[in-house]
Steps between C-alpha positions, in 0.01 A plus 500: 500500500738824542827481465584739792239727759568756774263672710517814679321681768527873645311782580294720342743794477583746209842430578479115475387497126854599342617196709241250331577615167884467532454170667254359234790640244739330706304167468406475147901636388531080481306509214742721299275765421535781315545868658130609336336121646630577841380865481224402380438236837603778719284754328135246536650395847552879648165555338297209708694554843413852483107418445545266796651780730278840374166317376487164725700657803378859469840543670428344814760188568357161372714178303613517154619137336669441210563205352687408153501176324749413222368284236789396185477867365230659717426618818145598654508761775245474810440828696262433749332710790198467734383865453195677470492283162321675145155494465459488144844377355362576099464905621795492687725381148367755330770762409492810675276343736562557876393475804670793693504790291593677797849369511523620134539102383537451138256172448755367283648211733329213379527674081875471628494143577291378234757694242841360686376134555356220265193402700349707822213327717370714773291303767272773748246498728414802741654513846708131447785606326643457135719278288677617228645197214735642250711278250758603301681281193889592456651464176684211420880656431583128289 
């Protein structure tokens, strides 16, 4: 059982994904973090919203969830959409990998949250969306 959860919901803007990082920040500060853990979060978090809004979206306006658990000293981050979804999720966490080249997309996002979180789980299937699990263990400061 968690020791605390929120959930949020907004739109699939560009504009709306410095707002879920800060507020997943926000959250997990409880947890005493350090300054590199919650950069870290925000980094894996900005990373997965933005998939959600240029790969599941293409742009177009759609729902973007978050939700964070808080476990003792952990926390597992749930970005959710109901996008075009990934048809082959093993291609698609390849690095350098993308699928719109013509936006000049790096294919790093999900290298980037694998690197800045202790476990990623990426759950696909073509046009019904994608769920994104990523956990992260915080030092204990005793």
């Amino acid at each position: 059982m968690c020791d605390n959860k929120m959930k949020i919901e907004f739109l699939s803007k560009s504009e709306n994904e410095s707002f879920a990082r800060v507020a997943v920040a926000a959250f997990i500060s409880q947890l005493d973090p350090t300054i590199e853990e919650i950069t870290d979060v925000k980094t894996a978090v900005s990373e997965a919203v933005t998939n959600s809004i240029i790969h599941g979206y293409s742009n177009k306006d759609g729902k973007v969830i978050i939700e964070a658990k808080l476990y003792n000293d952990e926390v597992t981050v749930i970005v959710e959409d109901n996008g075009m979804g990934i048809e082959n999720v093993d291609l698609a966490m390849q690095p350098l990998y993308t699928s719109r080249p013509d936006l000049e997309r790096s294919g790093m996002g999900f290298t980037v949250m694998d690197t800045f979180m202790d476990e990623l789980e990426v759950e696909s299937n073509k046009n019904s969306g994608t769920k994104i699990v990523m956990k992260k263990r915080f030092k204990s400061l005793d």
